[in-house]
C-alpha positions as CSV (number, residue, x, y, z in Angstrom):
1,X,0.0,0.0,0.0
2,X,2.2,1.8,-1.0
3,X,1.2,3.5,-0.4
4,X,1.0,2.7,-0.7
5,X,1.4,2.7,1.2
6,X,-0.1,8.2,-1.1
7,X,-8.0,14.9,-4.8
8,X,-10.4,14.7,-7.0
9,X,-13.6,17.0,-7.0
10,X,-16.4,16.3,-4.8
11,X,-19.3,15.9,-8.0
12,X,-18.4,12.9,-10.1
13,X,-19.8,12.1,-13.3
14,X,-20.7,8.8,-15.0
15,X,-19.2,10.1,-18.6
16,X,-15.9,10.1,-17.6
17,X,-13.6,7.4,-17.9
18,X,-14.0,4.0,-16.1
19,X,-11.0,3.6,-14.0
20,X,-9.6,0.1,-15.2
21,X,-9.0,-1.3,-11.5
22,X,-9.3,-4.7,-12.7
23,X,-11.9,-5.8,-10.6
24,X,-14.8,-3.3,-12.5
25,X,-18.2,-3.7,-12.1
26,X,-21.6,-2.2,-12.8
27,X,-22.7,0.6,-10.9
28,X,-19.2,1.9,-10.0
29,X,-18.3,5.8,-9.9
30,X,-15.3,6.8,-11.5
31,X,-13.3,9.8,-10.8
32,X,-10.6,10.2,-13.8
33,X,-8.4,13.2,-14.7
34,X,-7.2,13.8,-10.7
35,X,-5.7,17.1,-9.9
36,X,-2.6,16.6,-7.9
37,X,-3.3,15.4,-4.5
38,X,-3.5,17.1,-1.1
39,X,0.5,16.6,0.9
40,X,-0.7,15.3,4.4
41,X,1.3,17.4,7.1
42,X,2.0,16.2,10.7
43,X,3.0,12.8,10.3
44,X,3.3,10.4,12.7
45,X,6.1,8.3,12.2
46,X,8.3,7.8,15.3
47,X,11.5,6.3,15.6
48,X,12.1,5.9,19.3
49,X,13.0,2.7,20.4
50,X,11.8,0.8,22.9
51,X,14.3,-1.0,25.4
52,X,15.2,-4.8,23.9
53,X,13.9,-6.2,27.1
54,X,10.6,-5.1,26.4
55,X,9.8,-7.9,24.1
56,X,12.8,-10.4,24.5
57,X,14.2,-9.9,20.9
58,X,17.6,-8.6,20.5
59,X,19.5,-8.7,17.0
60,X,21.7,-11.1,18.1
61,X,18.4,-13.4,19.1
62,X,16.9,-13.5,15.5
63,X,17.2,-16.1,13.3
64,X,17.8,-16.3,9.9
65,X,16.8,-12.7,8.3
66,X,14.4,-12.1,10.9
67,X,12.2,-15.2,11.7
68,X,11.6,-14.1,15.5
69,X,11.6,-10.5,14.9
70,X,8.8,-11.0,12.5
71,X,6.8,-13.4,14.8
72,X,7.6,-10.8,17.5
73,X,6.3,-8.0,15.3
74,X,3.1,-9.5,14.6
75,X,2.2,-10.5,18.2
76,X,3.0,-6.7,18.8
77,X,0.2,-6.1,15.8
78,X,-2.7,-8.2,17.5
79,X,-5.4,-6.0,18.8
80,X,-4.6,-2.9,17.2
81,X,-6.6,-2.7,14.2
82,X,-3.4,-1.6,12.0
83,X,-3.1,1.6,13.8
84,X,-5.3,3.2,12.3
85,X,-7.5,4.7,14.8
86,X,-4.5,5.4,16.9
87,X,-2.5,3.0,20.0
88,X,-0.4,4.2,22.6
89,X,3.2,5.6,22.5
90,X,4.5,2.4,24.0
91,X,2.9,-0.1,21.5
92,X,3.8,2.3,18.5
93,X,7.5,2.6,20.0
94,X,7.3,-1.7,20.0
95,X,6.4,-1.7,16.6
96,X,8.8,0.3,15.3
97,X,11.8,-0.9,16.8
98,X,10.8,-4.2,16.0
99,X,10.4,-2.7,12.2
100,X,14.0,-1.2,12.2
101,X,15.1,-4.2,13.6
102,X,13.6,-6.3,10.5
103,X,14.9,-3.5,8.0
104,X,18.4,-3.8,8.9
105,X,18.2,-7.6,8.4
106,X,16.1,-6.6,4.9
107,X,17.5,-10.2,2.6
108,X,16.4,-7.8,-0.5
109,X,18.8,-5.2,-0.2
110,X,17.8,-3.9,-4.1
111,X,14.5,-4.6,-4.1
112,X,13.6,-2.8,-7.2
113,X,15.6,-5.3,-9.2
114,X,13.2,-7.9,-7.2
115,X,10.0,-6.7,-8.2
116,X,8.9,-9.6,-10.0
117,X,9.9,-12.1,-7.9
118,X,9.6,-10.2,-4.3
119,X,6.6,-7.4,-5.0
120,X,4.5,-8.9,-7.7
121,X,1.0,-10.1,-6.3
122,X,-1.8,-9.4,-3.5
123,X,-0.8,-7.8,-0.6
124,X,-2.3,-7.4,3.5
125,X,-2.2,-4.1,5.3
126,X,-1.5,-5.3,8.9
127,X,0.0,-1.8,10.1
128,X,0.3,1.9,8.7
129,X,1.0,5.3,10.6
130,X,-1.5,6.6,8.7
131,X,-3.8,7.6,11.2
132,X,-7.9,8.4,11.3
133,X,-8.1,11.0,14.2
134,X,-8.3,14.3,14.2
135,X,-11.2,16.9,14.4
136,X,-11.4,17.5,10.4
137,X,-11.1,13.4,10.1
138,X,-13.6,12.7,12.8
139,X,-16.1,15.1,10.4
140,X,-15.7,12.0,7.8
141,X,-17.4,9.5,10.4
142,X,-15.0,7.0,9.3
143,X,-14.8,6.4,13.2
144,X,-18.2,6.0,14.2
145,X,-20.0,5.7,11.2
146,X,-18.1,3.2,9.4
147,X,-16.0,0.1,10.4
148,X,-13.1,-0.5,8.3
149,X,-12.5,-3.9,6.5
150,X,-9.0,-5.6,4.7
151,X,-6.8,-2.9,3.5
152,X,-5.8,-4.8,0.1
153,X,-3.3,-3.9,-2.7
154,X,-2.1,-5.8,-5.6
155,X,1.1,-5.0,-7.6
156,X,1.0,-5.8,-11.3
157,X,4.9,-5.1,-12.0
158,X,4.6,-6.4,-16.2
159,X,1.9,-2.9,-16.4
160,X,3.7,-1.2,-13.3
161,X,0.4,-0.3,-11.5
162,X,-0.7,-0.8,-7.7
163,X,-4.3,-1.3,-7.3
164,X,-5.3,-0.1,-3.6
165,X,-8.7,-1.6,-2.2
166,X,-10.3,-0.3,0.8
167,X,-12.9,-2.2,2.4
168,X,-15.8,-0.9,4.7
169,X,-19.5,-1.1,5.9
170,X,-21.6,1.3,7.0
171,X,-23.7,1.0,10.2
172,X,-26.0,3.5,10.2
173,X,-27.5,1.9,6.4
174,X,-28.4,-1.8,7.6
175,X,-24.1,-2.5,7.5
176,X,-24.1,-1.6,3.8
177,X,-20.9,-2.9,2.4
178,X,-18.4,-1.6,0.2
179,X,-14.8,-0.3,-1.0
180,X,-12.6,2.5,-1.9
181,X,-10.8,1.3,-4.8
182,X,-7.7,3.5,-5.8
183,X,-5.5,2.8,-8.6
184,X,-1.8,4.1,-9.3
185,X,1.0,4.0,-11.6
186,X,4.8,3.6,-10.6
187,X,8.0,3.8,-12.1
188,X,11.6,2.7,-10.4
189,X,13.8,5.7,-9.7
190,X,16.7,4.0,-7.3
191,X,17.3,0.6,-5.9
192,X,14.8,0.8,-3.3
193,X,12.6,3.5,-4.2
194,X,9.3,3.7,-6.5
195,X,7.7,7.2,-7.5
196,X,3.9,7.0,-7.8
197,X,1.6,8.4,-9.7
198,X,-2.6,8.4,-8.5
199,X,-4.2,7.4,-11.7
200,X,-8.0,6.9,-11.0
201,X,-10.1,6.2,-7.7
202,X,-13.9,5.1,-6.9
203,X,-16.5,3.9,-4.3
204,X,-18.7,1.4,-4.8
205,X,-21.9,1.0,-4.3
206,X,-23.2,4.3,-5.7
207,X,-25.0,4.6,-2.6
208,X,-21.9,5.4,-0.6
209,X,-20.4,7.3,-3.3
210,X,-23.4,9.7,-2.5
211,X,-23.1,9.7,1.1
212,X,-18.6,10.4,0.6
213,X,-19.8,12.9,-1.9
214,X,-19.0,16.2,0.0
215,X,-15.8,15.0,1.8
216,X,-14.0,12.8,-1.2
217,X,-11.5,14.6,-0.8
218,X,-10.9,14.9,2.5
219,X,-11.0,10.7,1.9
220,X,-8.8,10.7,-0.8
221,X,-5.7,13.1,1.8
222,X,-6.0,10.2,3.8
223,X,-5.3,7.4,1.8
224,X,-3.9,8.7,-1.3
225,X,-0.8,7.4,-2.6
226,X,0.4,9.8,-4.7
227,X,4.8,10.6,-3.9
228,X,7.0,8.2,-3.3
229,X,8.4,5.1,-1.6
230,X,11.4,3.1,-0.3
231,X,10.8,-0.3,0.6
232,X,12.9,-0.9,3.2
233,X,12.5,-4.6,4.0
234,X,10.7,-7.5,1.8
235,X,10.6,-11.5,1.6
236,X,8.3,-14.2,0.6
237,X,5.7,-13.1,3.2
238,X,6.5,-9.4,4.6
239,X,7.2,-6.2,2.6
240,X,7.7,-2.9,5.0
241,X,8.0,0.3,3.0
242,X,8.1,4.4,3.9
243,X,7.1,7.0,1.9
244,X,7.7,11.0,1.8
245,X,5.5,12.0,4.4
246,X,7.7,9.8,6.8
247,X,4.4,6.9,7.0
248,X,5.2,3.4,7.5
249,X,3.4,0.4,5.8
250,X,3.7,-3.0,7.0
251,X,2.0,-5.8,4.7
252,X,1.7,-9.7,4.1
253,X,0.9,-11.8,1.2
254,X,-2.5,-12.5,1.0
255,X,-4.9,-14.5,-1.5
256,X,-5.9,-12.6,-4.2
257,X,-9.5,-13.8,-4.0
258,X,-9.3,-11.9,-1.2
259,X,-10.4,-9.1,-3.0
């Protein structure tokens, strides 16, 4: 998610183009031709580390390039919904050393040479610093009104795209399901560092697109890809990456009929 880890409009039409997510349908909204997106300020990224005694796993400890860190980090992920509606300084600091601790064991040390065999495929969210609080984010409802699903993206490197799927219900309209689908383009610019490009994004049902209407935008500065991004660890199951507005994503393989 690369962010995937990266605003239209608020009207949207039905004549413009259909965004060619991949997984189309009938009844989606399409909002084509995006004016460059919205810079989020105030990031949350944080770098302090917690002491090693705090979860038994010391560099020395891990195995291989990072089997226990990794089993570590994910036991420090259980509960907290991805971060995204916020955790405590201590659980964040966890994470994160437990990140850095993975990225300086990172097997893939040019992983943009890699992409086919390392990125290529459907990918998990299972922590961001991306962060829905906030008292213009709280306006959204995304808090109370909504409860968040699988935060999906799949990497097609043979058309270098990144397909970005959000999934949600609604309460408050009999738990009406749906996503956020966002598509983007990327091109290689160093060893370990994409540049990406928001190409197209939608909500579907139509139903919800009329209720996002007025704050799309204020959706789209959250999760919006648009910048760029240095992976900074990936294997066979784990990819961590941080873009330019210091956010980190964590992610796992995952099924693409997931989707």
């Amino acid at each position: 998610m690369a962010a995937t880890v990266l605003v239209p409009p608020a009207h949207c039409h039905r004549a413009t183009a259909a965004t060619t997510s991949g997984r189309g349908g009938a009844g989606v909204i399409s909002h084509c031709t995006l004016p460059p997106a919205r810079r989020r300020r105030g990031s949350r990224a944080v770098r302090a580390a917690a002491p090693p005694e705090q979860s038994g796993v010391s560099l020395a400890g891990a195995s291989g390039h990072g089997g226990d860190v990794k089993a570590a980090l994910h036991r420090a992920l259980e509960g907290v919904d991805r971060g995204i509606f916020g955790m405590t300084s201590a659980q964040r600091s966890e994470v994160h050393r437990l990140v850095e601790l993975l990225e300086s064991r990172n097997p893939t040390p040019e992983p943009t040479a890699e992409l086919r065999e390392k990125v290529d495929g459907c990918w998990k969210l299972i922590y961001s610093t991306i962060s829905i609080l906030g008292k213009k984010r709280t306006k959204l409802g995304l808090r109370d009104f909504i409860s968040l699903g699988d935060f999906l993206q799949i990497i097609d490197v043979e058309e270098e795209k990144a397909v970005n799927v959000i999934k949600f219900s609604a309460r408050a309209l009999k738990i009406l399901s749906g996503k956020l689908t966002i598509e983007a383009s990327y091109s290689v610019t160093s060893k370990t560092r994409v540049d990406i490009k928001l190409e197209s994004s939608t909500i579907t049902p139509e139903q919800l697109m009329n209720i996002f209407q007025k704050n799309y935008d204020m959706l789209l500065a959250i999760f919006n890809p648009e910048g760029w991004l240095e992976i900074t660890y990936v294997d066979e199951s784990l990819r961590i990456g941080r873009d330019d507005k210091e956010n980190i994503f964590v992610l796992q393989r995952a099924d693409p009929s997931e989707v």
